[in-house]
N, C-alpha and C positions, 0 to 999 in steps of 0.2 A: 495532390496536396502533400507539402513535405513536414507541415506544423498540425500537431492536432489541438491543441492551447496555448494561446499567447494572453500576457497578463501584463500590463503596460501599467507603471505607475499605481497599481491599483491600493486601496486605503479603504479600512473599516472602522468606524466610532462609534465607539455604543457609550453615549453621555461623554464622560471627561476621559475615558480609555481607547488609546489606540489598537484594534486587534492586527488589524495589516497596516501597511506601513510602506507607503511606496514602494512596495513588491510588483518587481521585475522578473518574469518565469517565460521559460516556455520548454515546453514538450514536443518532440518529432514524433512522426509518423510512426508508428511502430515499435516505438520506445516507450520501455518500463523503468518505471522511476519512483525507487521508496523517498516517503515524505516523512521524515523525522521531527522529534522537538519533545519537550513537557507538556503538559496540560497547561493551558491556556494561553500557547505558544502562538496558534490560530490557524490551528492544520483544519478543523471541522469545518470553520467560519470559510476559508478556501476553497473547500470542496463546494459545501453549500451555497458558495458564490458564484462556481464555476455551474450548479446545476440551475441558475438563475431564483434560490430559493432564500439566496441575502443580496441584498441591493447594496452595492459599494457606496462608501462615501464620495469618493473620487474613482477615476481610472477607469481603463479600456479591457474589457475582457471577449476572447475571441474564443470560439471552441468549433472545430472541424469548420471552420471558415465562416461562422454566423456569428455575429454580436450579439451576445447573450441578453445585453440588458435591452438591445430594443427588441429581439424576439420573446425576451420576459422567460422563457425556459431552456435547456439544455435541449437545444436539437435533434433531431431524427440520428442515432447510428451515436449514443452514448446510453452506456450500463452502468446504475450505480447501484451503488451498497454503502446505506446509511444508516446508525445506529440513534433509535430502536430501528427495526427493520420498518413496522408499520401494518402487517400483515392482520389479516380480518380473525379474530382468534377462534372463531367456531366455526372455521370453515377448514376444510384439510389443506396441504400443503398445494396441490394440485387443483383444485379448485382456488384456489389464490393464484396461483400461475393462469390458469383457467380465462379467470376473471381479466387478470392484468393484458395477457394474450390479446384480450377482444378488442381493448382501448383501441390499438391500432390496426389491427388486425393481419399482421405480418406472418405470424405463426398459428398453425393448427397442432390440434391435440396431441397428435404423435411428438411433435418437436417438445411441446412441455414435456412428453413421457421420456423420451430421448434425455433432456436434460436434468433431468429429476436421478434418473439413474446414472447421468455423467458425477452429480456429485453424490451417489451414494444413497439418497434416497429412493423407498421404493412407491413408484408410481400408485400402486395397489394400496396403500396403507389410507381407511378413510380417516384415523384420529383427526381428532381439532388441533390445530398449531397451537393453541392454549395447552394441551399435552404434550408438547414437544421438549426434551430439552434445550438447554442452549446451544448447546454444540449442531443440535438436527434442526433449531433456528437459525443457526448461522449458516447451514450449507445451503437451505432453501433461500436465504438474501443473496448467496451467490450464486444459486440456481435463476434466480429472477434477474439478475444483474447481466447472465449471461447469454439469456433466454433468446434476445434477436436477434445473435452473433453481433455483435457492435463493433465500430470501429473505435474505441474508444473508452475505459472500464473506469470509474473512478469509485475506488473501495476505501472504506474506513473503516480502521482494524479489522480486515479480513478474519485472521487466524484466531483471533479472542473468541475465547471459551473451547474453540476447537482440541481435543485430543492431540498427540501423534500422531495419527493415521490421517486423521484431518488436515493436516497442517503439511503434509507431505503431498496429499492431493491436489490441497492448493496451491502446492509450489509446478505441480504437474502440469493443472489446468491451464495457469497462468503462460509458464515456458512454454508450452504447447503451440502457444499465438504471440509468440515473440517474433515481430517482422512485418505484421501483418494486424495489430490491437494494440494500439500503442494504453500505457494504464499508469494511473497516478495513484501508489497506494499508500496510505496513510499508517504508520505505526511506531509504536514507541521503541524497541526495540532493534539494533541492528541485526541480530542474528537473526529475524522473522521476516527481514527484507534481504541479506545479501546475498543470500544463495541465487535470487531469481529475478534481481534489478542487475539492468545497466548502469545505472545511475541510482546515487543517494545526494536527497539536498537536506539541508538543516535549518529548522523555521526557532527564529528564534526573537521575540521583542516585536514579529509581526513582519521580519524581513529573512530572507534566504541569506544565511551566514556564508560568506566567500571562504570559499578553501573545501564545498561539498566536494565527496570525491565523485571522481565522472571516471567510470570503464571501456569508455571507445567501444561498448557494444560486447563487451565480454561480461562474462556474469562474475557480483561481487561475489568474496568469500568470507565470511565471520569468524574471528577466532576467540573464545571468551578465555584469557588467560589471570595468573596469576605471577603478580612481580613483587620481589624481595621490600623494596623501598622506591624513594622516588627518583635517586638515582640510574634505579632500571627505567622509570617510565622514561625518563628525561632522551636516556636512551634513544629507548623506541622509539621518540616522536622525533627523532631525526633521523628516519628511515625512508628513503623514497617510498612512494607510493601506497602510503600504509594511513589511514587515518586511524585516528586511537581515542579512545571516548574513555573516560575513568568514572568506573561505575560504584567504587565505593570501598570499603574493607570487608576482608575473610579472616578474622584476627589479627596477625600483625601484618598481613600481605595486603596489597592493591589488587583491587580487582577490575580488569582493562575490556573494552571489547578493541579489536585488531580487524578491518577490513582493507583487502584487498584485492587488484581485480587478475584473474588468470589463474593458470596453475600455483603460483609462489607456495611452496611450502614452507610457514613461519615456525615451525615446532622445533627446528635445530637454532633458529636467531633467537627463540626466546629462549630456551635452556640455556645459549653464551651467555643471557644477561641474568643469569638464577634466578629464572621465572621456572615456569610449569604452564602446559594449555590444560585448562580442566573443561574444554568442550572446544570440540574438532567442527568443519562447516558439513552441511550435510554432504551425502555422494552423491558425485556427479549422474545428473539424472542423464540415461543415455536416451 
């Protein structure tokens, strides 16, 4: 199978509001691809569609070669992670994995405990998830997301709430099964997605804005810089290969995010244009 999502024409109406919009997508096999936009853009309503848990108005939705809406759910060999997570609150983390484990029965105990401790939880801990932070809720939705090795991950906002340390594992776990899990992640931000997509699309009025940037399979790179005026942006956005999102003012400067894919180091083109980077993408994870 060389497509793990295909989305043909697909359309969402809730009363007189279009959320999707003849949306045209698809995902390869083993390809990771951040899913950008604002709130109410229709990155959830997408996901949600794709796990058979919103019925399109219109349109063809495919996932790992089954049509979603006549088998009514997201098929055997997809992992998701969906906000709230949904998780039973007086039951420990593990016993929620436990329980989910049994549905199908693919995994036994050890693979829960295996996983528990891939993302940093410790299998032994009996708290109730009702005492969990958010950040030790959000690893356990990734813990269960990734629980029956899937061919296929679909996350929304992963990294929210997460720490550093969190946020760093997740870019681990993820690149780990680049080749091999192809994952559609959802986030607001480009610096939380470029270090560890192939690809970034932009959802925007309910359709995939043309001109996302696509890396031919190399991982993006983020650069959150600072520019003089809009002469400097004007600049940069005629730079091959660089997409540039303007995120607003730091007093009298602009404030840019800068992706691109491969080595390019942009820290000498933006000083030409009296900018400044005031945040570098993370290191290359080896």
């Amino acid at each position: 199978m060389t497509t793990a999502v295909r989305l043909q024409q697909v359309a969402k109406r809730y009363r007189n509001r279009w959320v999707l919009k003849d949306l045209d997508f698809e995902l390869s096999a083993g390809e990771i691809c951040g899913l950008t936009g604002i709130n109410g853009s229709g990155k959830t309503t997408l996901l949600r569609a794709l796990c058979g848990l919103v019925i399109p108005t219109s349109g063809h939705i495919e996932v790992l070669g089954v049509d979603v809406l006549r088998y009514g759910a997201a098929p055997v060999g997809v992992g998701v992670m969906l906000n709230p997570p949904g998780f039973v609150p007086d039951m420990s983390g593990r016993n929620n994995l436990r329980m989910l484990a049994r549905i199908r029965g693919h995994v036994n105990d050890r693979r829960v405990d295996q996983q528990l401790e891939e993302v940093g939880l410790n299998p032994a801990d009996r708290r109730p998830v009702r005492s969990y932070s958010l950040g030790m809720q959000k690893r356990l939705a990734l813990a269960q997301a990734l629980l029956e090795q899937p061919s296929l991950l679909l996350l929304d906002e992963p990294t929210d709430s997460l720490d550093p340390e969190g946020r760093d594992l997740f870019r681990r776990l993820v690149a780990a099964r680049r080749g091999h899990t192809a994952a559609l992640i959802v986030g607001h931000y480009l610096e939380e997605l470029a270090g560890v997509c192939d690809r970034l699309v932009h959802l925007e009025g309910g359709r995939v804005i043309p001109g996302s940037l696509e890396a031919s399979g190399r991982p993006l790179r983020g650069w959150r810089v600072l520019l003089p005026d809009y002469t400097a942006l004007e600049r940069v956005m005629q730079w091959e290969d660089v997409t540039v999102e303007l995120r607003g003012k730091h007093g009298t400067q602009l404030v840019a995010m800068l992706t691109t894919a491969g080595e390019r180091d942009l820290g000498a083109a933006v000083q030409a244009v009296g900018g400044s980077v005031s945040a570098y993408p993370p290191a290359k994870q080896e």
